[in-house]
C-alpha positions as CSV (number, residue, x, y, z in Angstrom):
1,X,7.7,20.9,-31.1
2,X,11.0,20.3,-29.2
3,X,13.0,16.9,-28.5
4,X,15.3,17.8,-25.7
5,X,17.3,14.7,-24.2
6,X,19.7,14.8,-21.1
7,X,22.6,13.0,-20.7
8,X,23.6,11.1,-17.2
9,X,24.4,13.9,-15.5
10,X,22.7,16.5,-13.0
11,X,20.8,18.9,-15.3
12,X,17.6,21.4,-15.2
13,X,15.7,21.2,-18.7
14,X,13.2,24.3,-19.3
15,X,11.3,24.3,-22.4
16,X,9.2,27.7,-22.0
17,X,11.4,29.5,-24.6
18,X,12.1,26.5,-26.8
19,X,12.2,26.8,-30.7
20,X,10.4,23.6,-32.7
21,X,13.9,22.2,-32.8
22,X,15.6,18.8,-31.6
23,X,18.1,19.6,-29.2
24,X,20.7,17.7,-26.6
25,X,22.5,19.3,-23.6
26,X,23.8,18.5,-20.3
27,X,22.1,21.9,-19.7
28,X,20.5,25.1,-20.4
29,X,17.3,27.3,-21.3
30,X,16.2,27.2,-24.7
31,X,14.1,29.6,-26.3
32,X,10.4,28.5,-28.1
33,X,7.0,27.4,-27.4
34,X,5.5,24.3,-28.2
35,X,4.4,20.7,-27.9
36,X,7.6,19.5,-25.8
37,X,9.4,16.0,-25.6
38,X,11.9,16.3,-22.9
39,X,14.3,12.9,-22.0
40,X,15.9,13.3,-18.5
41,X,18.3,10.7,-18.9
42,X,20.3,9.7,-15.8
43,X,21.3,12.3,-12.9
44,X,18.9,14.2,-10.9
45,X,17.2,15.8,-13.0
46,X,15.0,19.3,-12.7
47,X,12.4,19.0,-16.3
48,X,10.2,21.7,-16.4
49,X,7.5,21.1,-19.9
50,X,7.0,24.9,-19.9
51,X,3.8,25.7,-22.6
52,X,2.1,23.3,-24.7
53,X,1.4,19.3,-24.5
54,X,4.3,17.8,-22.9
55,X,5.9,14.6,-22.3
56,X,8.5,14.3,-19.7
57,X,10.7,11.3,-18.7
58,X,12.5,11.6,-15.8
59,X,14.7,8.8,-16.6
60,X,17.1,7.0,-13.7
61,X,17.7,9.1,-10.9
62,X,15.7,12.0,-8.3
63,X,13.6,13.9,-10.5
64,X,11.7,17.1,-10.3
65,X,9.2,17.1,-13.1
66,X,7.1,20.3,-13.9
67,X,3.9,19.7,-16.8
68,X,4.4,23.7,-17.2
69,X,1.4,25.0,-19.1
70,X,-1.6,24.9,-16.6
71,X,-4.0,24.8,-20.2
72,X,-1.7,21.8,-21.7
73,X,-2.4,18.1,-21.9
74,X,0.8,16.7,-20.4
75,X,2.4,13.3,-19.6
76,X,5.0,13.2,-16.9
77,X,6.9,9.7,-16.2
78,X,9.5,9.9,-13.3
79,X,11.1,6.5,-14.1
80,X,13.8,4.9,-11.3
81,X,14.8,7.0,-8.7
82,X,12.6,9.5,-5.7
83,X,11.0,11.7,-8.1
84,X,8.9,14.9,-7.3
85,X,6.1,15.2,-10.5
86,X,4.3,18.5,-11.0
87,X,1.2,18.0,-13.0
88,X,-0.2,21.7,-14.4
89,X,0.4,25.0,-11.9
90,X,1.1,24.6,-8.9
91,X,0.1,27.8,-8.2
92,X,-3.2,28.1,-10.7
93,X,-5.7,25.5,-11.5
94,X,-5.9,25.0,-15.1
95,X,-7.2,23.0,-17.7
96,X,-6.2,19.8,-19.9
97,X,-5.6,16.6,-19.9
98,X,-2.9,15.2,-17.7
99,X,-1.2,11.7,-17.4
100,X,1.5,11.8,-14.3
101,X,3.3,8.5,-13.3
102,X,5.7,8.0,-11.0
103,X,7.8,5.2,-11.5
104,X,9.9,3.0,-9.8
105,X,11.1,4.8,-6.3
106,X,9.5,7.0,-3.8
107,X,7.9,9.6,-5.5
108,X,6.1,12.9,-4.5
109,X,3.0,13.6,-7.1
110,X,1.4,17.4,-6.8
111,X,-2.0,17.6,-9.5
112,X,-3.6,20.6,-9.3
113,X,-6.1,21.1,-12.3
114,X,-9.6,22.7,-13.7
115,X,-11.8,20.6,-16.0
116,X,-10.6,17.9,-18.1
117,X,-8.9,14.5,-17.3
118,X,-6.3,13.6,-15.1
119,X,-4.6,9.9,-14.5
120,X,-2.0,10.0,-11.6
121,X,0.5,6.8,-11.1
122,X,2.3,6.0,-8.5
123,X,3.7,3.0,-9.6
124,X,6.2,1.0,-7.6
125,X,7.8,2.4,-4.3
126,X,6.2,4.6,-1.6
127,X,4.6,7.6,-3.2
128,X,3.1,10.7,-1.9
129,X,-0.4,11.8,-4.1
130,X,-1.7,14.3,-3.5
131,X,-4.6,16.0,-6.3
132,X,-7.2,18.9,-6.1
133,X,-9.3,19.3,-8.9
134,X,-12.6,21.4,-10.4
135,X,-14.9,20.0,-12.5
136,X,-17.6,21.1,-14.6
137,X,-18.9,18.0,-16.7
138,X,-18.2,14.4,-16.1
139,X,-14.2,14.3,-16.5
140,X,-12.6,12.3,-14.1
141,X,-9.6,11.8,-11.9
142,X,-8.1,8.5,-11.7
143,X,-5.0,7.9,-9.0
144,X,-3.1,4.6,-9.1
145,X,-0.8,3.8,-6.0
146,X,0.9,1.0,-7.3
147,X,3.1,-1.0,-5.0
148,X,4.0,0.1,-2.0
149,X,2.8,2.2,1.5
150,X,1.2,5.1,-0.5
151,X,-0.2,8.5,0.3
152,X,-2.8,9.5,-1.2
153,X,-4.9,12.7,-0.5
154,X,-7.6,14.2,-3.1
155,X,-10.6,17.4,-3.1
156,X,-13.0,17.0,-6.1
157,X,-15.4,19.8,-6.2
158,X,-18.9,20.5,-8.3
159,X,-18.6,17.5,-10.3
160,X,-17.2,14.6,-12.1
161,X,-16.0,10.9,-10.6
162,X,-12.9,9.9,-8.3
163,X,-11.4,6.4,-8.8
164,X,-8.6,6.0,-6.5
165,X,-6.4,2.5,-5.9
166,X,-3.9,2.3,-3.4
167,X,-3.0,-1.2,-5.4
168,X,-0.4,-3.4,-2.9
169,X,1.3,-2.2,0.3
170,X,-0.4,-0.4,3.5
171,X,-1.7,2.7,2.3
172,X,-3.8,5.8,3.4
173,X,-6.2,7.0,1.3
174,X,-7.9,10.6,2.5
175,X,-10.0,12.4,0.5
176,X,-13.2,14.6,-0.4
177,X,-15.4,14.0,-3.5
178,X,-18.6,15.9,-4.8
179,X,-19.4,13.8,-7.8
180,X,-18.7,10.5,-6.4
181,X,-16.6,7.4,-7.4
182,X,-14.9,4.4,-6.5
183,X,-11.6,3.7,-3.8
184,X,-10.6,0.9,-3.5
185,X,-7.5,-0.2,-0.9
186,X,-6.3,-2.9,-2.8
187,X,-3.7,-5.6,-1.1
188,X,-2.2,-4.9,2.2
189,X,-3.5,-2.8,5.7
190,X,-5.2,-0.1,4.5
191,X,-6.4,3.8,5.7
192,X,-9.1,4.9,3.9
193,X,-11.1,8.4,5.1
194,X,-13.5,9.6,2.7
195,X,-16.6,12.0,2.4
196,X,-18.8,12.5,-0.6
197,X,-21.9,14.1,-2.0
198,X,-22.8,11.4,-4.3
199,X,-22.4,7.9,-4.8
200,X,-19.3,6.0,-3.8
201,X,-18.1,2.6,-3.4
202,X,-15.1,1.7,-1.2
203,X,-13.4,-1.4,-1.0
204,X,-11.0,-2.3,1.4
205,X,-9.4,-5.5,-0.2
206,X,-7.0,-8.1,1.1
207,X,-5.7,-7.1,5.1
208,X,-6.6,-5.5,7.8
209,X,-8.4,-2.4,6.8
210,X,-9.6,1.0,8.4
211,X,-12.0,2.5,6.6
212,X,-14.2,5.6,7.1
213,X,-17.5,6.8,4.8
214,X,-19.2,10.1,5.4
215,X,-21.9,11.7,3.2
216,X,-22.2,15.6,3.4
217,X,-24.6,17.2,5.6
218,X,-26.5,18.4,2.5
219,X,-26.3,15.5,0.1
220,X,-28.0,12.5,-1.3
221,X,-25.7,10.2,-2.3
222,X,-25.8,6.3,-1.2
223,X,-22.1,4.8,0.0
224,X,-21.1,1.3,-0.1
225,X,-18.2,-0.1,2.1
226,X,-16.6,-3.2,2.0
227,X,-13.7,-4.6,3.8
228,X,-13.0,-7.4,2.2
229,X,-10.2,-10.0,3.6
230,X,-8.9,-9.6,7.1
231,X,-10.2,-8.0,10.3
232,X,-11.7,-4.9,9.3
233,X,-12.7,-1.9,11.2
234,X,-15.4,-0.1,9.0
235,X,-17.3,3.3,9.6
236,X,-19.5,4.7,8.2
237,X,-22.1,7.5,8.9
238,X,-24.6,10.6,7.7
239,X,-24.0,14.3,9.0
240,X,-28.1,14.4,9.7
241,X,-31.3,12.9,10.3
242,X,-32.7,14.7,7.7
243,X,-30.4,13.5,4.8
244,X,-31.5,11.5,2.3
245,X,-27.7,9.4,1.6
246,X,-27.8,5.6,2.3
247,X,-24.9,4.1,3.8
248,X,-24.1,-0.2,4.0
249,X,-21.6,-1.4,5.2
250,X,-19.7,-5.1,4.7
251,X,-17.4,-6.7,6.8
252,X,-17.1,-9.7,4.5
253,X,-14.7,-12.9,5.5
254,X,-12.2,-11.7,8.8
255,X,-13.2,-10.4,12.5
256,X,-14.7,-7.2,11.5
257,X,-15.6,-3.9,13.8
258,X,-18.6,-2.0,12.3
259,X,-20.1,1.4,13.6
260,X,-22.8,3.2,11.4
261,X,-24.7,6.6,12.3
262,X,-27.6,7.2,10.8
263,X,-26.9,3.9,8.7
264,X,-28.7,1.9,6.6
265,X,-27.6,-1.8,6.8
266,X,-24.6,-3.4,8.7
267,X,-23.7,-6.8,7.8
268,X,-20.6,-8.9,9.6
269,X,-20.1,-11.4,7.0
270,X,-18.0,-14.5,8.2
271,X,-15.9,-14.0,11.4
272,X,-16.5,-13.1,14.3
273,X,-17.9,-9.9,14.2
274,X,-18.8,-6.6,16.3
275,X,-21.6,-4.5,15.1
276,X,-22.9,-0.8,16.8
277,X,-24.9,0.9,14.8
278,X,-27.4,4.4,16.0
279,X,-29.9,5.4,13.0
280,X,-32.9,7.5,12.7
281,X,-35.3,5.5,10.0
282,X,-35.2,1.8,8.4
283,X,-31.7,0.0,9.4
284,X,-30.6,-3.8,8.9
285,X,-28.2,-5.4,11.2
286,X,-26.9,-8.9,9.9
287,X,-24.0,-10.9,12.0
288,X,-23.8,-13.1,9.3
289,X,-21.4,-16.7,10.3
290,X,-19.6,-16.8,13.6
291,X,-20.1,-15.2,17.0
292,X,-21.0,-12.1,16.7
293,X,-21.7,-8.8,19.0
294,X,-23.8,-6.7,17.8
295,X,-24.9,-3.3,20.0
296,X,-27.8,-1.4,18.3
297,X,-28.3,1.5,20.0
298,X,-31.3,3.7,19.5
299,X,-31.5,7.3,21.0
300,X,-33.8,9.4,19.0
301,X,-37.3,9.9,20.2
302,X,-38.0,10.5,16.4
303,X,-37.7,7.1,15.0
304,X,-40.2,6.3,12.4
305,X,-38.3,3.7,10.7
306,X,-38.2,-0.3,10.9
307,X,-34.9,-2.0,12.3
308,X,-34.1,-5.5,11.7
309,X,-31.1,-7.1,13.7
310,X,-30.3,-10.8,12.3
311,X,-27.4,-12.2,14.6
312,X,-26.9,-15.4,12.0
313,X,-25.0,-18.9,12.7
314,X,-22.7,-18.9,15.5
315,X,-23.6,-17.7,19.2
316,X,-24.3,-14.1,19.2
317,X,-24.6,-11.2,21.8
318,X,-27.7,-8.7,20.7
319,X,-28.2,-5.6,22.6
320,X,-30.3,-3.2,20.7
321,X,-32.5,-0.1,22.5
322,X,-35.2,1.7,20.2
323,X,-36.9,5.0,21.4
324,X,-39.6,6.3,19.3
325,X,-42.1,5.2,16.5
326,X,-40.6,2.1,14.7
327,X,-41.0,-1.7,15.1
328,X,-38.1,-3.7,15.9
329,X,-37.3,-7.5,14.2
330,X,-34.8,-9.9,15.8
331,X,-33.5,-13.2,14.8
332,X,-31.0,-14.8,16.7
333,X,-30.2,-17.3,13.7
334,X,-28.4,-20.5,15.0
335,X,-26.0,-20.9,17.9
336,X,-26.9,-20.0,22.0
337,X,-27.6,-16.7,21.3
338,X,-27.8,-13.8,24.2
339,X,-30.7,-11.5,23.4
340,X,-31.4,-8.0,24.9
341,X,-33.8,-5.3,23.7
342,X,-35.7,-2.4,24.9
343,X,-38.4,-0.6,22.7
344,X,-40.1,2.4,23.5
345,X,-43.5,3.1,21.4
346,X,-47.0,4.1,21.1
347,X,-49.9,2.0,19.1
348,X,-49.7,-0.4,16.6
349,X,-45.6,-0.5,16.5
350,X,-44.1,-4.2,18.0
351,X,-41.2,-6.0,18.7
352,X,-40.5,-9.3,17.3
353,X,-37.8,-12.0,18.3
354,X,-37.0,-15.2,17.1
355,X,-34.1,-16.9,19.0
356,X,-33.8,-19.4,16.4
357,X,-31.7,-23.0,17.2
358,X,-29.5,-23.5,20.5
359,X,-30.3,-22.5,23.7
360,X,-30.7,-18.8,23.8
361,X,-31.9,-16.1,26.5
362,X,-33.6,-13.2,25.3
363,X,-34.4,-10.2,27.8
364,X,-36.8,-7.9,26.6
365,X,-38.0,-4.5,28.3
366,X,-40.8,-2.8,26.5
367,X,-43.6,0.2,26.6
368,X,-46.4,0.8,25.5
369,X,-46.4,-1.6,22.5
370,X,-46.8,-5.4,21.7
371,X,-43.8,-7.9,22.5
372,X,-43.8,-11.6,20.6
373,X,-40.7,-13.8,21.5
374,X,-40.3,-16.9,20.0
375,X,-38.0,-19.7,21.5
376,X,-37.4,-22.4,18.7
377,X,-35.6,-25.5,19.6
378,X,-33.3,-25.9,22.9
379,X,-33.4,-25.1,26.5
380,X,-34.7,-21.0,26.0
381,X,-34.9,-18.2,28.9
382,X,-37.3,-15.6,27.6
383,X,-38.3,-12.3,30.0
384,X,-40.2,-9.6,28.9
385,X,-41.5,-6.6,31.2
386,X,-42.4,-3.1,30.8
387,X,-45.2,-1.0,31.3
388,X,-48.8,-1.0,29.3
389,X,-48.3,-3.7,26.5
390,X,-49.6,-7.1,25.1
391,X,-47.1,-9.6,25.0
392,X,-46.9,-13.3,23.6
393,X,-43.5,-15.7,24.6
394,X,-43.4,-19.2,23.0
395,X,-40.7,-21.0,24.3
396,X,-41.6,-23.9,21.8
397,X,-39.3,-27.1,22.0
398,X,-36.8,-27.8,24.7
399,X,-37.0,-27.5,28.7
400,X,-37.9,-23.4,28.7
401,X,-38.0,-20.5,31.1
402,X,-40.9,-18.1,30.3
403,X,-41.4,-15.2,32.6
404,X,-43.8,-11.8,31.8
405,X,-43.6,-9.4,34.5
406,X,-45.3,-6.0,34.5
407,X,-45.9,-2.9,36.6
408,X,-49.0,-1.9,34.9
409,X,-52.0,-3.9,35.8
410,X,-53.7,-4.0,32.7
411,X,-50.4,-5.3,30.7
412,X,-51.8,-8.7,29.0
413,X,-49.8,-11.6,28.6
414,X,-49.7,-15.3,26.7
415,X,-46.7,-17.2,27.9
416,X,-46.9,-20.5,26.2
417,X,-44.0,-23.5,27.1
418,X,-44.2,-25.9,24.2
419,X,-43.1,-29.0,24.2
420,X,-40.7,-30.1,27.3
421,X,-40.2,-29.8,30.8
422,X,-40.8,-25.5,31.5
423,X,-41.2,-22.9,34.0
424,X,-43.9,-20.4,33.2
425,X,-44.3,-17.2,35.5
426,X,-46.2,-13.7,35.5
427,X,-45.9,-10.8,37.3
428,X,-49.0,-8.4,37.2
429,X,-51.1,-8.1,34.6
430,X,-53.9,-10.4,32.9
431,X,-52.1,-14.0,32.0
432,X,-52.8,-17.0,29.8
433,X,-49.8,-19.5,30.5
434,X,-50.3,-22.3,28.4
435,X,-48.3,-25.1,29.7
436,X,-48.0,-27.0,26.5
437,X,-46.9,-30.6,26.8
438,X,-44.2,-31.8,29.6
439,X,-44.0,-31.6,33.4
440,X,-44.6,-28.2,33.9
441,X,-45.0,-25.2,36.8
442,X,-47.0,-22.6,35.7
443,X,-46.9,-19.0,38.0
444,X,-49.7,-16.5,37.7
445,X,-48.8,-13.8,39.8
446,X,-51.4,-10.7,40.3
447,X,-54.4,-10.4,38.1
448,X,-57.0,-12.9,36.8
449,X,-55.0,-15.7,34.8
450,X,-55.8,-18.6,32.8
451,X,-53.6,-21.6,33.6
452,X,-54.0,-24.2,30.1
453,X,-53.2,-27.7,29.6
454,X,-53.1,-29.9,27.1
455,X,-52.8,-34.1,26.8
456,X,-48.9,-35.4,25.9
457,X,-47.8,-39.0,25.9
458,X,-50.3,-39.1,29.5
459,X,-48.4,-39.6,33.0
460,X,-47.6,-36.1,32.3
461,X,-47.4,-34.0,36.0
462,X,-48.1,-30.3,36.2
463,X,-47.8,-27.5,39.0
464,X,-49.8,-24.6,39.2
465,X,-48.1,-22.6,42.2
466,X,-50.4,-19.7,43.1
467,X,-54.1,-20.4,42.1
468,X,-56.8,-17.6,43.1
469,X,-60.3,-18.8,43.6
470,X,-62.4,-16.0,41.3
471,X,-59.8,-14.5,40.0
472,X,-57.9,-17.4,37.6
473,X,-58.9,-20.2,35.7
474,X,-58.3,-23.7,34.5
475,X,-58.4,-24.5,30.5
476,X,-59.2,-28.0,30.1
477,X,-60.7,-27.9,26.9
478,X,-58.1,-29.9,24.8
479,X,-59.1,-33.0,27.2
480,X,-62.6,-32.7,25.8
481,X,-63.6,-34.3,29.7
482,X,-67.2,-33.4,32.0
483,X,-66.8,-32.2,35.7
484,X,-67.3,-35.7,36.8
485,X,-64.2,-37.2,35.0
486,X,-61.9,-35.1,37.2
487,X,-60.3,-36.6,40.0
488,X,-59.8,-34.7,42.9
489,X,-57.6,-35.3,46.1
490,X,-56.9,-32.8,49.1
491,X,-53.0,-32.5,49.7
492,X,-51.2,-29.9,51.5
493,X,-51.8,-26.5,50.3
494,X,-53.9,-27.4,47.2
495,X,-56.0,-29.6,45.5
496,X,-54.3,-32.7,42.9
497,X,-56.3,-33.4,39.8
498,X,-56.3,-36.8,38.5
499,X,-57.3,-36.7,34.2
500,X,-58.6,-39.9,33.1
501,X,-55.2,-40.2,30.2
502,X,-52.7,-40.7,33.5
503,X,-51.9,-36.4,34.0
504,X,-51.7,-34.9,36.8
505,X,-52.1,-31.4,37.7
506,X,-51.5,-30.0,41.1
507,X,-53.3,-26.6,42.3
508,X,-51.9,-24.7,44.9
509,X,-53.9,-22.1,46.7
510,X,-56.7,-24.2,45.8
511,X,-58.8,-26.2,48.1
512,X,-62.0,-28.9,47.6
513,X,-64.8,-26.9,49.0
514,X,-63.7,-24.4,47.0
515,X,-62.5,-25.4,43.8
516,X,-66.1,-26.6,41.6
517,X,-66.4,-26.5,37.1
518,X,-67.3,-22.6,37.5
519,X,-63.4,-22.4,38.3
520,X,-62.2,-24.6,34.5
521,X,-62.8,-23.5,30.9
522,X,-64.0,-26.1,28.3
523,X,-65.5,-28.6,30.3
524,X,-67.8,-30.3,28.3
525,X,-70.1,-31.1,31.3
526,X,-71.2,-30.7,35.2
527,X,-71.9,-32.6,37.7
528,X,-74.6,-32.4,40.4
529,X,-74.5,-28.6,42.1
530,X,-74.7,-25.9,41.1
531,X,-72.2,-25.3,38.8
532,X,-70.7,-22.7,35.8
533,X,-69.2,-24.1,32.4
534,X,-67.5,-21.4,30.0
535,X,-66.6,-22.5,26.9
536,X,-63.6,-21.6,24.5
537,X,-63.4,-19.7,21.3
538,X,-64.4,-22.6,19.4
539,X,-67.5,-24.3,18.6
540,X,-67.9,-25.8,22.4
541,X,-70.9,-28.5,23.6
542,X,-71.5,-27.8,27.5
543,X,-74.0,-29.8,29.5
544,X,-75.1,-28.6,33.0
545,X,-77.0,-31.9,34.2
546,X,-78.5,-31.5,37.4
547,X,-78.4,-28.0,39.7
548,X,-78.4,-24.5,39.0
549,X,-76.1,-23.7,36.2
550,X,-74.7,-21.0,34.7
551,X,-73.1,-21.4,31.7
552,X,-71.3,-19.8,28.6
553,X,-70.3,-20.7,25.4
554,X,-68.2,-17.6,24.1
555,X,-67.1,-18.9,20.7
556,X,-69.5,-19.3,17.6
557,X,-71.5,-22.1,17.1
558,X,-72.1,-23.7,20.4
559,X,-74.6,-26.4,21.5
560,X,-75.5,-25.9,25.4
561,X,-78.1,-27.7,27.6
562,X,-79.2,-26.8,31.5
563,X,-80.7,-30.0,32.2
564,X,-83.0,-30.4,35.2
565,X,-82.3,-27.1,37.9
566,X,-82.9,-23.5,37.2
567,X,-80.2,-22.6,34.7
568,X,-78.5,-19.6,33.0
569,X,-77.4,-20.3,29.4
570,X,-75.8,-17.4,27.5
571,X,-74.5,-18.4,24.0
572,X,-72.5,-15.5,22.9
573,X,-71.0,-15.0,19.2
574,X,-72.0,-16.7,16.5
575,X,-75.3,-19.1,15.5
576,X,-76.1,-20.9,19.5
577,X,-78.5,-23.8,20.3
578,X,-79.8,-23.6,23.6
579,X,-81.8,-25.7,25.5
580,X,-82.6,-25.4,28.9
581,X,-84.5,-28.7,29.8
582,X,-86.8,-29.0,33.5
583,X,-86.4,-26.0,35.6
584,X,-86.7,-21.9,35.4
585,X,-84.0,-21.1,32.9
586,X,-82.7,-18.0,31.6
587,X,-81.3,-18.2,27.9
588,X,-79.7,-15.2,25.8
589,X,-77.1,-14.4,23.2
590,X,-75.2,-11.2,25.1
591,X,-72.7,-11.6,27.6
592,X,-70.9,-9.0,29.9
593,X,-67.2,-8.6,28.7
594,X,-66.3,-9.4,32.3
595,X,-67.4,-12.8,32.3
596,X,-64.8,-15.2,33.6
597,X,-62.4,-16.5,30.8
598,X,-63.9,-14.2,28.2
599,X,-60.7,-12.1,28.3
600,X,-57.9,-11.8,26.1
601,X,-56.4,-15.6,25.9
């Protein structure tokens, strides 16, 4: 082993030919191999280790320090000053166990090694870091900036771990790791770009990061991101559909941008936050606090996954577009959120929104699937259209706008107002529009609708705007009241009905000739005439009195009398009594599936 020391001048120290000796010199080449300690000293200093294990101090001044041996476990320290550190062969990749720090000043670290361990240091000042390495176990490769705007730059191949901090100041951070690790940016606006095979966790810290995670084409690997502090713009993405990597990615607390392809989750944190996200299979979208915009845009016509968008407290902008065989969850969380979707899909796959608190307007264009909106509490606009689908809108409490439109004919909707004063309104297609409780105006557009009220406070006054005689019906059955309790007044354009608890309803299109019980559901019982009482899903009692009635009970367990008059009595599902009293009557348990109100309600 040699001891070389330098004195304060310039010098260049080379121990390849050094004898196991102590030695001091302001300069020179010294003959020997061996386990070196060389001592720069002040000056700007050129130390070169040569063979063996090594330890190098640069000492004050601009350093070049050289580990030597690309087989020998070295330990290079630049100390004060710019130093340039030279960890193993620069021009071979060799093996052994390497410890390379900086030091105070601006320093330039080259690592180039094959197996083993390697720490790298920056320390303080603006370093330059840059490592390539080969591994064939489970050594690692650990790079500390230290303070200041560092560089670093790393390639890991076949295997072991990366652990990289850029510690304080604005650093960039660019790499490529096969086996994995951790990076994190530490304090300060960081630049982080880094692909992997395996997994990887990266961690933006305190400021305004940048950050950037890619898993290989080929690999498997599942990456975390987090940004941490500050408004953060994250990235993260898979090369294909096919892989089987996982990628999340956290905005935590600031205003955060957040992209992911092919990603798995996407969550905002606090701020106010801007999610886009395109993925193939299962994806979760979370706002988390403040108001966030979140784009989820779906372009495959492969998706087989689920996607769940979340837009959380705060008033958030959703605008998410799924093509292909998945089923789509929304929930807009509190705040007036502004909901759009459109879903493309074939059988049993659905799309699910639930507005949450505040007043909120959800937009919904769908195909070939179901569609449920729910408006929770506040004043709610909910639309839905699209071609060949069921769909259910609840605008629950608050003063709501509920509109179903369709171009397909046999498109089925259930648009349901709640509680307060709403607008119900439907396109084509089959309609139940349950008014709910409130002063309501209910629109059934084209098909054969169901128009259904229920008793509020009383004094309640409802609309009905375009009422077809045989085509649409009237749901009274929550009023438990006989054709005879209805009052009915002629008025321009329609017909009012007057219910015995102060409620009004008011039928347009409708007139008094032609407006009789065969055109209400769940009336308990006629009048005189001839008359038709359908009943409701439940267990329904329906009394024809006198006349030729027809009458229906649907549900199970109905109880249905004819009276006097020639009467048709059809008790459908479930254990029936009938009884058809004086007269030529006509009792059965089938009924024709076109029977008026037996539809889907």
């Amino acid at each position: 082993m040699a001891t070389l020391i330098g004195t304060d001048a310039n010098e260049t120290i080379t121990a390849s030919f050094v004898s196991p000796s102590v030695a001091r010199t302001p300069a020179g080449s010294f003959p020997g191999t061996g386990a070196d300690s060389i001592d720069g000293g002040g000056g700007n200093d050129s130390l070169d280790g040569g063979a063996g294990n090594d330890t190098i101090l640069g000492g004050a001044g601009n350093d070049t320090l050289t580990g030597g041996d690309p087989n020998g476990s070295d330990s290079l320290d630049g100390g004060s000053g710019d130093d340039s550190l030279i960890g193993g062969n620069v021009v071979g990749i060799g093996s052994g166990e390497d410890t390379v720090s900086g030091g105070a000043g601006n320093d330039t670290i080259v690592a180039h090694i094959d197996s083993d361990s390697i720490v790298l240091s920056g320390d303080a000042g603006n370093d330059n870091i840059q490592l390539s390495a080969v591994f064939y176990s489970s050594d690692a490769a650990t790079i500390f900036g230290g303070d200041g705007d560092d560089t670093v730059a790393f390639s890991t191949s076949i295997g072991g771990n990366i652990a990289v901090s850029g510690d304080g100041g604005n650093d960039s951070i660019t790499g490529y790791s096969y086996g994995g690790g951790t990076i994190s940016g530490g304090s300060g606006n960081d630049t982080i770009d880094v692909t992997t095979w395996h997994d990887m966790q990266i961690v933006g810290g305190d400021g305004n990061d940048s950050i950037v995670g890619f898993i290989h084409e080929y690999a498997g690997g599942t990456v975390e991101v987090f940004g941490g502090a500050g408004d953060d713009t994250l990235d993260g993405a898979i090369n294909t559909r096919h892989n089987s990597g996982h990628i999340s990615l956290y905005g935590d607390d600031g205003n955060d941008s957040i992209s992911g392809y092919a990603a798995t989750a996407l969550f905002g944190g606090a701020g106010n936050d801007t999610l886009h996200a395109s993925t193939f299979n299962d994806a979760t979208l979370d706002g988390g606090e403040g108001d966030d915009l979140i784009n989820k845009l779906e372009v495959s016509n492969f998706l087989d996954g689920n996607v769940s968008i979340a837009g959380g407290a705060g008033n958030d902008t959703i605008d998410s577009a799924t093509f292909g065989f998945g089923n789509l969850t929304i929930d807009g969380g509190a705040g007036n959120d502004d909901i759009t979707a459109q879903a493309g899909g074939y059988g049993s796959y659905s799309v699910r929104i639930d507005c949450g608190g505040g007043n909120d307007t959800a937009d919904v264009t769908a195909n070939y699937l179901s569609v449920s909106i729910f408006g929770g509490a506040g004043n709610d606009s909910l639309v839905a259209s699209g071609t060949g689908y069921k769909v259910s809108l609840y605008g629950d409490d608050g003063n709501d706008t509920v509109i179903g439109s369709s171009n397909y004919a046999y498109s089925e909707f259930y648009l349901s107002g709640g509680v307060g004063n709403d607008s119900l309104g439907n396109g084509a297609g089959d309609a139940t529009l349950d008014a709910g409780t409130g002063d309501d105006t209910l629109t059934g557009g084209a098909g054969n609708d169901v128009f259904r009220f229920e008793p509020g406070a009383g004094g309640e006054s409802d609309r009905i705007t375009d009422f077809t005689d045989g085509a649409d019906l009237i749901d009274l059955s929550a009023y438990h009241l006989r054709w005879d309790e209805i009052g009915r007044t002629a008025i321009s354009g329609g017909v009012e009905l007057h219910l015995p608890n102060g409620d009004v309803i008011t039928v347009l299109g409708a007139t008094l000739a032609t407006l009789t019980a065969s055109d209400f559901i769940g009336l308990t019982g006629a009048g005189p005439g001839n008359d038709s009482l359908v009943g409701t899903d439940g267990a329904d009692t329906l009394i024809g009195f006198a006349g030729n009635d027809t009458i229906a009970g649907l549900g199970a367990g109905d109880s249905l009398a004819g009276r006097s008059g020639d009467d048709s009595l059809l008790g459908g599902d479930g254990s029936d009594t009938l009884c058809g009293g004086i007269g030529n009557d006509t009792m059965g348990a089938a009924m024709a599936t076109t029977w008026p109100g037996s539809r889907w309600r």
